[in-house]
matplotlib code that plots the C-alpha trace (Angstrom):
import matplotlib.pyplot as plt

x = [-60.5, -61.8, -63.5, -59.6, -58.0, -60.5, -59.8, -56.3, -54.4, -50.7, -52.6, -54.3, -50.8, -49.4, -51.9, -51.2, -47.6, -48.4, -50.8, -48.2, -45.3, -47.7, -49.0, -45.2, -43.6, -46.6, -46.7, -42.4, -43.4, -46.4, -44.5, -41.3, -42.7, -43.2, -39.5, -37.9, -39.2, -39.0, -35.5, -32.3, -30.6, -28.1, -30.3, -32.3, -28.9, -27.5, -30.6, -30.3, -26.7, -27.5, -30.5, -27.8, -25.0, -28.4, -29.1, -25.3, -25.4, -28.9, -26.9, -23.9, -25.7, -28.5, -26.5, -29.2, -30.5, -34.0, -33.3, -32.3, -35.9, -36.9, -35.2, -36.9, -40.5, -38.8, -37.1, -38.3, -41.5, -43.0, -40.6, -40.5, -41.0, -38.1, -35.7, -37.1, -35.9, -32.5, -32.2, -33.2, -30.8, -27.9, -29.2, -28.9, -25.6, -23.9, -25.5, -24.0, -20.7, -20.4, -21.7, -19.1, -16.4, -17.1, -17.9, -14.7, -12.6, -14.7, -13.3, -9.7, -9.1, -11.5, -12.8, -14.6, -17.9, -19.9, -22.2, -21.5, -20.2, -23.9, -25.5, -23.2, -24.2, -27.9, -27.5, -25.9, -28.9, -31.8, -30.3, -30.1, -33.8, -34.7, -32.6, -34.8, -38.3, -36.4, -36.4, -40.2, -41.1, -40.3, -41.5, -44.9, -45.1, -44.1, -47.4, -49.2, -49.8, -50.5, -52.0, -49.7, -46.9, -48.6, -49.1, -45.1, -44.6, -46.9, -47.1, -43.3, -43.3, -46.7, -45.8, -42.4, -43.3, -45.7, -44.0, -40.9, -43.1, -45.2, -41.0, -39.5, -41.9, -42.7, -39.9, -36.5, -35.1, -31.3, -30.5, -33.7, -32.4, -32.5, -36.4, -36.8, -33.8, -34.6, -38.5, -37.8, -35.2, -37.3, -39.9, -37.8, -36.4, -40.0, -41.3, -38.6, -39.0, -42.3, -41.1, -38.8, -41.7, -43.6, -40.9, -39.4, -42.9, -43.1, -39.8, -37.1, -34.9, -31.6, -30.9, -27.2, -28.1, -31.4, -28.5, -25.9, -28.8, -29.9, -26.2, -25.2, -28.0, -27.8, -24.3, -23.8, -26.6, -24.6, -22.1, -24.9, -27.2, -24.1, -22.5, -26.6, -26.8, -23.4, -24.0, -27.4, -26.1, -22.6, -23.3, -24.9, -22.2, -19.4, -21.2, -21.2, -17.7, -16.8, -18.6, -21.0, -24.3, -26.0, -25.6, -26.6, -29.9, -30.6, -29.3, -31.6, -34.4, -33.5, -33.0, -35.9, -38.2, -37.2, -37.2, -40.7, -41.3, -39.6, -42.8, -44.6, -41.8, -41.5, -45.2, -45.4, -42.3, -44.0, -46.6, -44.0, -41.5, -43.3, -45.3, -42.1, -40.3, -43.7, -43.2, -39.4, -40.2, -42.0, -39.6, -42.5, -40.0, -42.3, -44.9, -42.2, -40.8, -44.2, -45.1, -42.3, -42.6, -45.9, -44.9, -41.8, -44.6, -46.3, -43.6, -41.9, -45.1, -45.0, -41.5, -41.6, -44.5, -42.3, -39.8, -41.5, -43.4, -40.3, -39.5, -43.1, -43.6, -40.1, -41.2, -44.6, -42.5, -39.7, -38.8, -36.0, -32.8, -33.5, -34.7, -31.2, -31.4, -34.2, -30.6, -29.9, -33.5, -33.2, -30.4, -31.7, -35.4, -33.1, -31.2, -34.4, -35.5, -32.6, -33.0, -36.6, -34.7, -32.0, -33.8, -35.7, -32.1, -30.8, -34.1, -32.7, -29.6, -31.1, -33.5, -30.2, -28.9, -26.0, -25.9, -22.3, -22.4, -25.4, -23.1, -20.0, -21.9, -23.3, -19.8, -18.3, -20.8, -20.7, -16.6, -17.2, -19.7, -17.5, -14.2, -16.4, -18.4, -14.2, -13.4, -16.5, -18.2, -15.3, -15.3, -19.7, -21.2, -24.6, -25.2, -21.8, -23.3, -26.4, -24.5, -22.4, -25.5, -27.0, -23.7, -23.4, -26.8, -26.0, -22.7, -24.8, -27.6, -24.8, -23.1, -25.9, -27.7, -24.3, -24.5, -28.1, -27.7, -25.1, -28.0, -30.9, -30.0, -33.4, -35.2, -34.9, -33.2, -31.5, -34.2, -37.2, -35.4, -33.9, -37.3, -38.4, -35.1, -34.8, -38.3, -36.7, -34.2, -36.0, -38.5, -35.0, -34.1, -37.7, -36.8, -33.8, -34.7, -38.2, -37.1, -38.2, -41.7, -43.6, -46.9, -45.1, -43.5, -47.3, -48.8, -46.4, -47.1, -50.7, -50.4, -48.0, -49.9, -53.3, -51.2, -50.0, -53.3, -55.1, -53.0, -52.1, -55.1, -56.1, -53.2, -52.5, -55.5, -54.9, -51.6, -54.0, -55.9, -53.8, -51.2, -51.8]
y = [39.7, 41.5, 38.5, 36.5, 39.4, 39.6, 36.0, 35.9, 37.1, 37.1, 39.5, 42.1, 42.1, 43.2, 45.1, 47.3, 47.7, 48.3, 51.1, 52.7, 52.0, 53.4, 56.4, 58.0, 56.3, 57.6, 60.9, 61.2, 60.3, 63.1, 65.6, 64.9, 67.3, 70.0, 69.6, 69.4, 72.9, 74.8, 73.6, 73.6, 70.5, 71.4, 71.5, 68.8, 66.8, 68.2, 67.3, 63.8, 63.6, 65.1, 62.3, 59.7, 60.7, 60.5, 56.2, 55.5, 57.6, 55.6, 51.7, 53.1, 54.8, 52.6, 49.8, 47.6, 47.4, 47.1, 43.6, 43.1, 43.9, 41.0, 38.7, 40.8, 39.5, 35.6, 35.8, 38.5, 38.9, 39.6, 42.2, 43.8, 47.3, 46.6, 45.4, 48.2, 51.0, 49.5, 49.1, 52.9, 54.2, 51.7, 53.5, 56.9, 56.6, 55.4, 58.3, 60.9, 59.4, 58.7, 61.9, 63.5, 61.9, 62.3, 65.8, 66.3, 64.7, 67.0, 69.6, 68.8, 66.6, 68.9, 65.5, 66.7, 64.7, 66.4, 68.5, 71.5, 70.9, 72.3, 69.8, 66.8, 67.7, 68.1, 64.8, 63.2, 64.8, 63.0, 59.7, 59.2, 60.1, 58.1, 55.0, 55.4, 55.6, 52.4, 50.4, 51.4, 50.8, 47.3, 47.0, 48.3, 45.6, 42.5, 44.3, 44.1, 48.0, 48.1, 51.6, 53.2, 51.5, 53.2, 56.7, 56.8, 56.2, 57.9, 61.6, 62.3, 61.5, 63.4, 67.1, 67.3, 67.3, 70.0, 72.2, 71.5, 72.7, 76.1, 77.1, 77.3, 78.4, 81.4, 81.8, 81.1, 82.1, 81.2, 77.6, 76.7, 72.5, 73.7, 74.4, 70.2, 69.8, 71.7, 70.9, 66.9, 67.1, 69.6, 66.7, 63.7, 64.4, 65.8, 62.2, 60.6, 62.6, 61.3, 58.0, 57.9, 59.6, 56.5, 54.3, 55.8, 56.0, 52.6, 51.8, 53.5, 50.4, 49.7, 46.3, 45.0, 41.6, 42.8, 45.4, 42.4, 40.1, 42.8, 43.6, 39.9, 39.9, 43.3, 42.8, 40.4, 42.7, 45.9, 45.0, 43.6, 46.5, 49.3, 47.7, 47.3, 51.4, 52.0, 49.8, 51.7, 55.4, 55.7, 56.6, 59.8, 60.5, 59.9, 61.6, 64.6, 64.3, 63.3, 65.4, 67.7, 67.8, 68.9, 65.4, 63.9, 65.3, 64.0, 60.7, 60.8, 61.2, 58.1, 56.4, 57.2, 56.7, 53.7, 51.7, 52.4, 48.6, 48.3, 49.5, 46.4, 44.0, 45.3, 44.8, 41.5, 40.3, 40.7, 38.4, 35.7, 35.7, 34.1, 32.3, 31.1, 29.7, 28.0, 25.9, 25.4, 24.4, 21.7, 20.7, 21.6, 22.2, 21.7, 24.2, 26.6, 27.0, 26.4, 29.2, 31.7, 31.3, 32.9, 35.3, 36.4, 36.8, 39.3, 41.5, 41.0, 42.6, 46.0, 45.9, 45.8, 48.0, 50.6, 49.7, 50.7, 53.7, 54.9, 58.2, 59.5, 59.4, 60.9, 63.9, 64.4, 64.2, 66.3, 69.4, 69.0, 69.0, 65.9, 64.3, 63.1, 60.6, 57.8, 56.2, 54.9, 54.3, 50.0, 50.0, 50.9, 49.4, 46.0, 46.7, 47.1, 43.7, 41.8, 43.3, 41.8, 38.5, 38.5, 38.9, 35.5, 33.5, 35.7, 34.7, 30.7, 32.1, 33.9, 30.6, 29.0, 31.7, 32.2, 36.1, 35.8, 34.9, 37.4, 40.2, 39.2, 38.8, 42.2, 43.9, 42.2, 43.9, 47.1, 47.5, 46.6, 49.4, 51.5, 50.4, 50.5, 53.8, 55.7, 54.9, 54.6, 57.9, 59.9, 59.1, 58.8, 61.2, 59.6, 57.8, 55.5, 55.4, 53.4, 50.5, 50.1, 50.2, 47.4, 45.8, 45.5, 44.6, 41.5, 40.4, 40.7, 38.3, 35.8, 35.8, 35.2, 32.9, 30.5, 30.6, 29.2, 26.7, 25.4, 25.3, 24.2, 22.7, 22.2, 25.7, 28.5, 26.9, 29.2, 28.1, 29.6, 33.4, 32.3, 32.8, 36.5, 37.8, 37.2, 38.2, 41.4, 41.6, 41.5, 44.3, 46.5, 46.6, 46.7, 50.3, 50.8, 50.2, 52.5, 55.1, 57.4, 55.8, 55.5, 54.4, 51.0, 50.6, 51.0, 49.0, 46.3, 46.5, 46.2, 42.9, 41.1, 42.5, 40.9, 37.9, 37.4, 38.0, 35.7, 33.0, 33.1, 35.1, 32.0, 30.7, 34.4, 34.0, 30.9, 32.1, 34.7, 32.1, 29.6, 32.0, 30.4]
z = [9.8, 13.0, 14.4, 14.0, 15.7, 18.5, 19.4, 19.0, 21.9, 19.6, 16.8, 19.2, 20.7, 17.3, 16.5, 18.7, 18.5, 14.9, 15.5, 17.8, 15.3, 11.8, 14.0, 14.7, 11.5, 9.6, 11.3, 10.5, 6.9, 6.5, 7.8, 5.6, 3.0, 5.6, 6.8, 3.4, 2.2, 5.5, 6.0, 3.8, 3.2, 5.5, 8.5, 7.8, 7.2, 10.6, 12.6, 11.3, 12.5, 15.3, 16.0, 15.1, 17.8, 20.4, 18.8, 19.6, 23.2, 23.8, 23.6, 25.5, 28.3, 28.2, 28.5, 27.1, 30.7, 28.7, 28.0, 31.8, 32.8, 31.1, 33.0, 36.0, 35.1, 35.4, 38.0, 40.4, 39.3, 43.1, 43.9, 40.1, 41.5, 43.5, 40.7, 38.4, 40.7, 40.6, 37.4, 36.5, 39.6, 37.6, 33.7, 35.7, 37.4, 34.1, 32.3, 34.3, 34.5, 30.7, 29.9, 31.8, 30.3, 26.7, 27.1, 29.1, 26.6, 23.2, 25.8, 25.9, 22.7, 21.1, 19.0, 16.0, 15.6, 13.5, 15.4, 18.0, 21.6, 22.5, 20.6, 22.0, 25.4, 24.8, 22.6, 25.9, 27.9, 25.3, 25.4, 29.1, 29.4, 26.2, 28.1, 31.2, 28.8, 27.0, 30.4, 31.3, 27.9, 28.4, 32.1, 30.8, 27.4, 30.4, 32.6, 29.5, 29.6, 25.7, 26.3, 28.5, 26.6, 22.9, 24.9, 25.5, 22.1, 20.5, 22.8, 22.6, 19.0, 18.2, 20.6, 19.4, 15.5, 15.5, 18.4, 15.7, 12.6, 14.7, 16.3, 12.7, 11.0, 13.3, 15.6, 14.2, 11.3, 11.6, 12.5, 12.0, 13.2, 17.0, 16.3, 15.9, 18.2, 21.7, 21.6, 21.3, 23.5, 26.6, 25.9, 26.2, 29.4, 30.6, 29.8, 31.6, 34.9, 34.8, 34.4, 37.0, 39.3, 38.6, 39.2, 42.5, 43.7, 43.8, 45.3, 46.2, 47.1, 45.3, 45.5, 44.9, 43.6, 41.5, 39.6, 39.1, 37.4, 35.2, 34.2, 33.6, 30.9, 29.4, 28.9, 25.7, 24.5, 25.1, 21.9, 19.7, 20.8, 19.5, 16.9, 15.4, 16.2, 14.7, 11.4, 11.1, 12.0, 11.0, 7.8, 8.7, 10.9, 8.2, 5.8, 7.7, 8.4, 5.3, 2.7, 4.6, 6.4, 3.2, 1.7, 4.9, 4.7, 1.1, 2.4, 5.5, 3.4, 1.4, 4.1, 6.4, 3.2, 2.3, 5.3, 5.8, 5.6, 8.6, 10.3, 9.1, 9.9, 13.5, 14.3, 12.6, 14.5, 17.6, 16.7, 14.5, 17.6, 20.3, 18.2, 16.3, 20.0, 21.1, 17.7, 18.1, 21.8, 20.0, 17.0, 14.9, 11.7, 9.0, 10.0, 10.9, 7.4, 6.2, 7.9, 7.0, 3.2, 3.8, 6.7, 3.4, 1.1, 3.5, 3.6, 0.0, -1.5, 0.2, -0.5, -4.3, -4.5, -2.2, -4.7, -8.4, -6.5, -5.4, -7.9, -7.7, -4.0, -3.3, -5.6, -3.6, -0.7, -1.0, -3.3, -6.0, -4.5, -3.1, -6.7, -7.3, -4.6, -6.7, -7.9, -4.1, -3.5, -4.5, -2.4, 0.6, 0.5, -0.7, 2.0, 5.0, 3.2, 3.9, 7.6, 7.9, 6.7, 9.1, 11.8, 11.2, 11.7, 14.7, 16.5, 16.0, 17.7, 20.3, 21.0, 21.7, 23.7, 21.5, 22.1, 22.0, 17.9, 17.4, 18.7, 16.7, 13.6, 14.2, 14.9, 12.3, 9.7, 11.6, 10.8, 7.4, 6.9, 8.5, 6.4, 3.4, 4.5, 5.1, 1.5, -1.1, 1.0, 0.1, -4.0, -4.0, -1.7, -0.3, -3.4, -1.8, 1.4, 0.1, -1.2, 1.6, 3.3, 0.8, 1.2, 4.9, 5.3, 2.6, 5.0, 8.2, 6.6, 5.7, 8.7, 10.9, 8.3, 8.8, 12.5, 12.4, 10.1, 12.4, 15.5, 12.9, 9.9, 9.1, 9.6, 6.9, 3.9, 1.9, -1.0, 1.3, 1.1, -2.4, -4.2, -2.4, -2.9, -6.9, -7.6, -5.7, -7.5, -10.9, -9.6, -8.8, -12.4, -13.6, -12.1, -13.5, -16.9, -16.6, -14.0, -16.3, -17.7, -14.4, -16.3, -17.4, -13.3, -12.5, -14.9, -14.2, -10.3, -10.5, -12.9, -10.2, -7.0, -8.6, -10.1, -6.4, -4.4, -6.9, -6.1, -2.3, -1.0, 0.6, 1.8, 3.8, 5.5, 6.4, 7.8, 9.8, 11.2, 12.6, 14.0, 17.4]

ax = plt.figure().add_subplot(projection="3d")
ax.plot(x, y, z, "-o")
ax.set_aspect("equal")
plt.show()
């Protein structure tokens, strides 16, 4: 397996994009115990809101100007330092001049969202320096940077947790969420003056028509990029809203738990995508969908073991008041499935250049959760919030699977996602009907893990090997 990575340029690429993505998911997931007992539910539920507000700031101040430094590597790639200190002069300007406005309009409308008017305006502050660390981040993974680009990922990330854990723990003991708060912010912003040292110390040059190329791109990206933030965070937000902060931090722990899959998925795209549009480029169909029943298998295995481990690993991981939550758990890890699944037909649309669709589909969606999210929060607490999640995520795999089988009638059947999806499906109530006899869940994991890797072993290495 070393020997295949070595030589393949697509899997060292991934693999380190996974070891950056494992290192700050898995050091989020070991300190989730340490979190949950030194902090109420409360707290924890208002430092997830407050993380929230900070995603949705991020696509509106940001203005997905990230995927406009792509286009920068194409087009300008000889004068990139150039078009990159446009592009962060174009993320700064908007930042300030948003920020001003929705904190002048908390001010005088006196808009209640959840968190403190302190909070919105450090929230504003994070997200304009996590938009200009979003724009490097990109410029670096186009240089082929991989270290640089793992060491802003992983040093932010890694500084903030345990500053967060030492500040509580010894210095605070009321509102103990600013000690995770006010440390990730300081170092955010410290991370993107550095940044923008880097940048501006390679050019200080605003150019007009280097801004207007980057916007012209970023732009159909701007609605896909929110409406995605808003379908993933405004639960959190309603639920605090809705029903308090308290249930918001047992549903945050659901949620960040069970979409720890997503980790996998997000390296493993890196390596399926370009790989994917070098095959398309070629009409090879067949080995496509040949291709992703194996590249499904990969990632429906973690999911059902995630799935009948579920109860006991939520107990290590959190202390009793959060216990209650293992009835949402299907929902959501269902739910981070049918993302992974998606994602596979929007890259068919995005091949195509129909951004246009991929951002109505995703809006579309987005309003349903939200429509759902008003009424079934309301009547279910968190509990409500996970199947609307589940729901949502269903629609948004629908819609998106019609628009590419309108582009490619041949790639993706709905019989290739078909077969994952019910074996799924029959592991969620495998859990439902022995939630409370974990040595049957287990035993009947370990008989379809073996049953599986005696059969396809070979045919995932394979997979491995000819990824190129």
């Amino acid at each position: 397996m070393i020997n295949i990575v070595k030589k393949n340029s697509y899997l060292k690429a991934g693999g380190l994009y996974l070891l950056g993505n494992v290192f700050n998911k898995g050091m989020v997931f070991l300190t989730i115990p340490i979190f949950t007992r030194i902090l109420t539910t409360h707290e924890y539920g208002l430092i997830n809101t407050y993380i929230s507000w900070v995603t949705v700031f991020v696509s509106i101040l940001g203005l997905s100007m990230n995927m406009g430094v792509m286009i920068g590597f194409t087009e300008y790639e000889h004068e990139i330092d150039d078009y990159m200190s446009s592009v962060t002069t174009v993320t700064l300007v908007n930042s300030v001049i948003v920020s001003s406005l929705v904190i002048a309009v908390s001010y005088l409308f006196k808009v209640d969202m959840g968190i403190s008017r302190l909070l919105l305006t450090i929230a504003l502050v994070q997200a304009g320096a996590t938009a200009v660390l979003k724009n490097y981040d990109m410029y670096l993974k186009f240089k082929f940077q991989y270290v640089r680009k793992s060491a802003l990922e992983i040093l932010p990330n890694f500084f903030t947790l345990f500053s967060s854990i030492i500040i509580i723990i010894y210095f605070i003991n009321d509102d103990k969420h600013m000690g995770k708060i006010i440390p990730h912010s300081i170092l955010m912003v410290l991370f993107a003056f550095l940044v923008l040292r880097l940048v501006y110390g390679e050019s200080k040059v605003f150019n007009k028509t280097h801004a207007k190329v980057a916007l012209k791109v970023s732009f159909p990206f701007i609605f896909h990029s929110l409406s995605m933030t808003l379908l993933n965070q405004s639960d959190r937000i309603m639920l605090t809203s809705l029903v308090g902060a308290s249930e918001t931090g047992v549903y945050s722990l659901v949620y960040n738990f069970s979409m720890a899959g997503t980790v996998i998925f997000l390296a493993l795209n890196n390596v399926w995508l370009p790989w994917f549009t070098q095959q398309i480029k070629i009409r090879a169909i067949s080995k496509i969908n040949e291709k992703a029943e194996v590249y499904l298998l990969i990632m429906t295995i973690p999911t059902v073991g995630l799935i009948l481990t579920a109860p006991e690993i939520l107990r290590i991981i959190a202390p009793f008041e959060y216990w209650t939550a293992d009835i949402s758990l299907p929902f959501i890890i269902l739910a981070s499935y049918i993302m992974f699944v998606y994602i596979i037909y929007v890259n068919i649309e995005h091949f195509h250049k129909k951004t246009k669709a991929v951002a109505v589909n995703t809006l579309l969606a987005t309003l349903l959760n939200i429509g759902l999210n008003y009424y079934v929060i309301q009547l279910f607490g968190f509990h409500g919030a996970a199947v609307t999640t589940f729901v949502s995520y269903l629609a948004l795999f629908c819609l998106h699977y019609r628009s590419a089988r309108k582009l490619e009638q041949d790639l993706f059947p709905l019989k290739l996602v078909f077969k994952p999806l019910l074996f799924i499906t029959a592991n969620v109530l495998i859990y439902y009907l022995f939630l409370d006899a974990f040595v049957l869940r287990w035993i009947l994991l370990a008989i379809q893990l073996a049953f599986i890797g005696t059969v396809n072993h070979r045919v995932i290495i394979d997979f491995i090997q000819r990824a190129e």
